[in-house]
C-alpha positions in Angstrom: -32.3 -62.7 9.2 -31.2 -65.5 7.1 -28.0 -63.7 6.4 -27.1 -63.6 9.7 -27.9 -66.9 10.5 -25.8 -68.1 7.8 -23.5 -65.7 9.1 -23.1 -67.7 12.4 -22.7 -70.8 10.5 -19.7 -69.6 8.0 -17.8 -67.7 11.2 -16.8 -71.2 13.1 -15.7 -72.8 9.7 -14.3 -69.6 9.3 -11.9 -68.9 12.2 -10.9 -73.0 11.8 -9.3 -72.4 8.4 -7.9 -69.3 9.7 -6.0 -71.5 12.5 -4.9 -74.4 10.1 -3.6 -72.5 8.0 -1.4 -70.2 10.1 -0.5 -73.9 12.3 0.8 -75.2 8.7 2.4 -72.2 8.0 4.3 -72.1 11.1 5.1 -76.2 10.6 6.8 -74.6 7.3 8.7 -72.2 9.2 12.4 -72.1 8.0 13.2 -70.8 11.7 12.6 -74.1 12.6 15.5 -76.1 13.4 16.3 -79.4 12.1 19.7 -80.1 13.1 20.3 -82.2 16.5 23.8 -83.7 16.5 24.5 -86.0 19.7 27.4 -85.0 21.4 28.8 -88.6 20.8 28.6 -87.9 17.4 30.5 -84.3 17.3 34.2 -83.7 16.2 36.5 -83.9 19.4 39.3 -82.8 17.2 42.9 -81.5 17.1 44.8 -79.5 14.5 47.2 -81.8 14.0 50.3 -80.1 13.4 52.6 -81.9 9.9 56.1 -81.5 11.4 59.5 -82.6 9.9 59.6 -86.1 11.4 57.8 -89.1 10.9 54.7 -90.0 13.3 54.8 -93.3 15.0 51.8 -94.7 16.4 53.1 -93.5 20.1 51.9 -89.7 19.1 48.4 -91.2 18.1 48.2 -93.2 20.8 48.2 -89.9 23.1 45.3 -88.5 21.2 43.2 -92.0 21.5 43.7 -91.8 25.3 42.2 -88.3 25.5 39.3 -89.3 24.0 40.4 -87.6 20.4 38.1 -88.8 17.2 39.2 -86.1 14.8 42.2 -84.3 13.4 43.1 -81.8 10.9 46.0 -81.9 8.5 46.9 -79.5 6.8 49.2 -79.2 3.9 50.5 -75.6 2.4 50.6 -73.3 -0.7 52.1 -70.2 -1.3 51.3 -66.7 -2.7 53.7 -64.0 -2.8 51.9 -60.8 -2.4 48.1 -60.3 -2.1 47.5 -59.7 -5.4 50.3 -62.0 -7.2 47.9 -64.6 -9.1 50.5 -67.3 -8.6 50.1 -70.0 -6.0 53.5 -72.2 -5.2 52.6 -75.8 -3.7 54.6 -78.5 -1.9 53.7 -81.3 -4.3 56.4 -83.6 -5.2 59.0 -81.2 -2.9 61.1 -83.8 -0.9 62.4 -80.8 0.6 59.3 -80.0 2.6 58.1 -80.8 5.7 57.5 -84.6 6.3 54.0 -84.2 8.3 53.0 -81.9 4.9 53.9 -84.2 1.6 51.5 -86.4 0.4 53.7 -89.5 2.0 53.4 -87.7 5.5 49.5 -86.7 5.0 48.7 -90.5 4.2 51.0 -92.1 6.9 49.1 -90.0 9.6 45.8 -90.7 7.9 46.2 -94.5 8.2 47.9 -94.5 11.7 45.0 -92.2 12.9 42.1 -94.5 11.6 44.0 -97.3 13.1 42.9 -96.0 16.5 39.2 -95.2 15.0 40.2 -91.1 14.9 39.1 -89.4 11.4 40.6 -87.1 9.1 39.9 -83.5 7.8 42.2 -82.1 4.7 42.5 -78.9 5.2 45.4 -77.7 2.7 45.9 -73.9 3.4 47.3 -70.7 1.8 50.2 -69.1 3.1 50.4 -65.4 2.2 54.1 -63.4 2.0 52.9 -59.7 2.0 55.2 -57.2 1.8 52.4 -54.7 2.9 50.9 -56.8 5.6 48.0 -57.9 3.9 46.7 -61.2 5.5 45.3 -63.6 3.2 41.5 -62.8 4.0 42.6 -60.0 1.4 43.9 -61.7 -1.3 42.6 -60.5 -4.7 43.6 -60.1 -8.7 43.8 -56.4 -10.4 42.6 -58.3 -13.5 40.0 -60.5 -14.8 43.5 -62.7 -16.5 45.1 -62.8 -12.9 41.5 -64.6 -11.4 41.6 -66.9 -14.1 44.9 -67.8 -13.3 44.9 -67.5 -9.6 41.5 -69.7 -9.8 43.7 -72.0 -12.1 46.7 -72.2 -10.2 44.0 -73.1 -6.9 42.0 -75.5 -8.4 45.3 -77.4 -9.4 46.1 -77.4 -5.6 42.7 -78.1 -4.2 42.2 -80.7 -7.1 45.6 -82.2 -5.7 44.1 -82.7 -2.2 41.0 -83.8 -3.1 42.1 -87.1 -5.0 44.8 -87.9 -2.3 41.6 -87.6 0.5 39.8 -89.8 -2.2 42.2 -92.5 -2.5 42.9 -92.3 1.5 39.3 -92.2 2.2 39.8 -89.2 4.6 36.4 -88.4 5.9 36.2 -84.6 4.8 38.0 -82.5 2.9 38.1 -78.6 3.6 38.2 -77.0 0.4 39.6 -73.1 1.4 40.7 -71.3 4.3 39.5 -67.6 5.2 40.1 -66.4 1.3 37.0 -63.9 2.1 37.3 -61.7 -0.6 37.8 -64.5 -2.9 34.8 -65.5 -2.2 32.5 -62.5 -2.2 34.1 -61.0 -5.4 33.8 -64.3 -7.4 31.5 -66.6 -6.3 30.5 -68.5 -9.2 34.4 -69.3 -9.4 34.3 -71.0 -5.8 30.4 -72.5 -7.1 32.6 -74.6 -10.3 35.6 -75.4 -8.7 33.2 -77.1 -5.9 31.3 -79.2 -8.8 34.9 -80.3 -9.5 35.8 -80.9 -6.4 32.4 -83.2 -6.2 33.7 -85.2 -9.5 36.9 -86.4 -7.6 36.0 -86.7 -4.0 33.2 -88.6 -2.5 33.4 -87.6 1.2 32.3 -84.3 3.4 32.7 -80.9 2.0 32.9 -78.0 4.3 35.0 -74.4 3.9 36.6 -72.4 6.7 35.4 -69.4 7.4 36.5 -66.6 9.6 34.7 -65.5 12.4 34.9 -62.1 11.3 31.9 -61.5 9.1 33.3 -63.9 6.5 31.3 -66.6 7.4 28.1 -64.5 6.9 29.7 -63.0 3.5 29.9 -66.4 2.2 27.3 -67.5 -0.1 28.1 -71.2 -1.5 27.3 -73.2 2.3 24.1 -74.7 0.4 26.9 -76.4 -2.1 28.5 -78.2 1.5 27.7 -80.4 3.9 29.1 -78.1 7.0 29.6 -74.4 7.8 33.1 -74.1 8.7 33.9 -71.3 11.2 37.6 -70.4 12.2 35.9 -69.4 15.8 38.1 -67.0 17.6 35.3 -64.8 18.6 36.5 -62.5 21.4 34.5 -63.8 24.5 36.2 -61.8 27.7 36.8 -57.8 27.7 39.5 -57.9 30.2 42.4 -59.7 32.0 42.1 -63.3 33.7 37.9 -63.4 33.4 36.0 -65.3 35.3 33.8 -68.3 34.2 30.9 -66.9 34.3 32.4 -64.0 32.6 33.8 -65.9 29.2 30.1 -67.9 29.7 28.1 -64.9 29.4 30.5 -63.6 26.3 29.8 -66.3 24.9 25.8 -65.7 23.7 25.9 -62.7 21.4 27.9 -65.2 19.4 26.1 -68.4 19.7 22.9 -66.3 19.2 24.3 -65.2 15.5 25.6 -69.0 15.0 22.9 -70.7 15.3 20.5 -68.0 13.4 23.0 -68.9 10.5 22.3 -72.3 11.0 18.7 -72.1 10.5 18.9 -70.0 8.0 21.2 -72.8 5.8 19.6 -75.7 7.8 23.6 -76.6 8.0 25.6 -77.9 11.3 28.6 -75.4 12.0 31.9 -76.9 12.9 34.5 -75.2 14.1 37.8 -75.5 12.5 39.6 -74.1 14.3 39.2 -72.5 18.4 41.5 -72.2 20.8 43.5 -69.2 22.8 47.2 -68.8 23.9 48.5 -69.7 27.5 48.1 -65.2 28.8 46.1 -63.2 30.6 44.3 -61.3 27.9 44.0 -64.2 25.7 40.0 -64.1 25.3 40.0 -60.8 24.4 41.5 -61.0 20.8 42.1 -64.7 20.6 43.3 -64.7 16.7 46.3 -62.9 18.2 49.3 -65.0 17.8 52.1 -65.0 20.2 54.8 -62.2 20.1 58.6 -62.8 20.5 58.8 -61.8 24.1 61.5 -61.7 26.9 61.4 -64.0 29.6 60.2 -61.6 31.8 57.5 -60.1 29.5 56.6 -64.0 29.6 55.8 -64.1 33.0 54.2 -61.0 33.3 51.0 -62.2 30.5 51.6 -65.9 31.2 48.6 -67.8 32.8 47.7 -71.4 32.0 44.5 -70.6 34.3 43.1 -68.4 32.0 43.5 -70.7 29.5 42.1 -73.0 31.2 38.8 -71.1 32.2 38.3 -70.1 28.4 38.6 -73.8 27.4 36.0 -74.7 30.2 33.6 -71.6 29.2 33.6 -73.0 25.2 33.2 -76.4 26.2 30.2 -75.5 28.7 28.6 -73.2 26.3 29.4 -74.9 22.6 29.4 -78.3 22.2 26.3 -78.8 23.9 24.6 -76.7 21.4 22.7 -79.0 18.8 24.1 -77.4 15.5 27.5 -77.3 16.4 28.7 -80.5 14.4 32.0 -80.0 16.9 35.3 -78.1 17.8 38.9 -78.5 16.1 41.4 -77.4 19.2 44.8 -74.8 17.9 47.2 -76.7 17.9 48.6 -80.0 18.5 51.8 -81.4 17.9 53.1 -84.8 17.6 55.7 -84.6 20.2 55.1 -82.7 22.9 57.2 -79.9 23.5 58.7 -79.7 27.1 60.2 -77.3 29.1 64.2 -78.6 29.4 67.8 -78.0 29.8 67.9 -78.8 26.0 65.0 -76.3 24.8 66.6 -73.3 23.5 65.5 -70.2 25.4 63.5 -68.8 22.8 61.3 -72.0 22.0 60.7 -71.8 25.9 59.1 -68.5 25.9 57.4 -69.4 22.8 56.0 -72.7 24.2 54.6 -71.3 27.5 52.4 -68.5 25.9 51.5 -70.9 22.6 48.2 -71.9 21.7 49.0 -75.6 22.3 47.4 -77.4 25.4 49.4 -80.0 25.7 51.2 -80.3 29.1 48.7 -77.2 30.9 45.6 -77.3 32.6 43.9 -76.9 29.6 44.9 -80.0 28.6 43.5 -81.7 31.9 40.0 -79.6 30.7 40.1 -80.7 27.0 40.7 -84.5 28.1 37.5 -84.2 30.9 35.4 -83.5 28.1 36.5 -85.3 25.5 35.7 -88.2 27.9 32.6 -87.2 28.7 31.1 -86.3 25.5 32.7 -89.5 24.0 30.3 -91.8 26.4 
């Protein structure tokens, strides 16, 4: 009898430790979601294309006006071959580019901040593959040829990382889509980020493809972002409708934002965008072909641009752990249809990934405007 009665005494005391324990275990639930960026806050950014001629404060003006508080510049190396361990840079070539030497990247830096816009480094590889290996496959044959491709890298990188010091550039991207770089040697990628860390003071994120990479990658606790290169197919046919890219859109922000969690990490993108055509939500990585004039005009469509830029802008960059969206591409002067554009830069133009001077322009600036308030 006393048994029981102590029995009924124990169960209540019971059944409460039962509760607070399970209501502080799911307090420390990692699902839990920390991240909450305002939308004043986010990246409304351009990749800023580093052309041959110098920027005057005209071409930033442009981007100031359309509500613009981000770019990407992005300088270049080279690798001949997917498995060549040597890596060719631009530093100290006179010869290259103007927008990509070190005089060019600064110039732009200063003349952005000027009009209160920020800057990501982004320096990117450019693979030459005789077997059309992109550079998502770039590996060594050898454990020598890592330790000098990872040599001849970290002498780029390094580069980078002291000019975004000494400029004070907000964030410096430290790789672009190198996946298996990064899954075959990861404790490569971990050191060259400590070094990284010694010389630059500001952001850290890397850019990942949308392709699996981004999941493959294991060094995001080492960085302050999760960069995703975000050309996730949202559309499965021809000119979709709004509703249609919307709804494409959730299998994709459903995987995001688990990732998120899972890293407690925001997730910019850096790089979206799609081409001026007709099927250009259905493989947006796709870049445009040489076409005639009259292939042109049968896959042109600035409305379906248009409608995929509304779709990401709805669904996105309200999203709490998107840190914000880096538009493909933008360049410094605005290329227009004239008498004096050679045909072939006209087809290229109307089918490019470039807003400027289409509807998706008039969409990007909307926005811009209203998440800037």
């Amino acid at each position: 009898m006393r048994s029981k009665k102590l029995y009924s005494y124990l169960l209540p005391i019971i059944l409460l430790a039962v509760i607070v324990s399970v209501v502080g275990l799911r307090n420390k639930n990692p699902d839990k979601h920390s991240i909450n960026i305002t939308t004043a806050h986010k990246h409304r950014g351009v990749c800023w294309v580093g052309g041959p001629n110098l920027v005057d404060s005209t071409m930033m003006d442009a981007l100031a006006e359309r509500k613009v508080n981000w770019i990407s510049q992005t300088p270049f190396g080279w690798q001949r071959g997917y498995s060549n361990p040597q890596i060719g840079n631009n530093i100290g070539n006179e010869r290259a580019w103007w927008g990509e030497r070190d005089e060019g990247l600064k110039i732009t830096t200063r003349l952005a901040r000027e009009r209160g816009i920020k800057t990501i480094l982004k320096p990117h590889i450019w693979l030459r593959d005789n077997e059309g290996k992109w550079r998502g496959e770039i590996a060594m044959n050898s454990e020598e040829d890592w330790q000098k491709w990872f040599a001849d890298y970290e002498e780029f990188i390094l580069h980078y990382a002291k000019l975004a010091e000494a400029e004070k550039m907000e964030m410096l991207c430290i790789g672009t889509e190198l996946h298996r770089t990064c899954i075959e040697r990861e404790q490569n990628w971990r050191d060259l980020i400590t070094k990284i860390r010694t010389v630059y003071s500001g952001q850290l994120t890397y850019a990942a493809n949308f392709s699996q990479e981004f999941e493959d990658v294991a060094f995001w606790d080492q960085l302050d972002y999760i960069g995703v290169q975000a050309y996730f197919p949202v559309a499965t046919s021809e000119n979709p409708t709004l509703e249609e890219v919307r709804q494409g859109w959730q299998p994709h922000l459903e995987k995001l934002e688990a990732f998120s969690k899972q890293y407690q990490k925001p997730i910019l993108f850096t790089e979206a965008g799609y081409k001026s055509t007709k099927n250009s939500g259905i493989e947006p990585w796709v870049w445009p072909q040489r076409l005639s004039q009259e292939e042109v005009l049968n896959v042109y469509s600035e409305e379906t641009q248009a409608t995929l830029y509304e779709a990401m802008f709805r669904e996105v960059f309200n999203q709490p752990y998107i840190a914000g969206i880096h538009l493909w591409k933008w360049y410094p002067s605005q290329r227009r249809r004239s008498a004096s554009t050679s045909e072939r830069q006209q087809r290229f133009y109307n089918i490019d990934f470039t807003p400027q001077g289409k509807q998706a322009e008039e969409v990007m600036t909307e926005w811009f405007t209203k998440f800037s308030q």
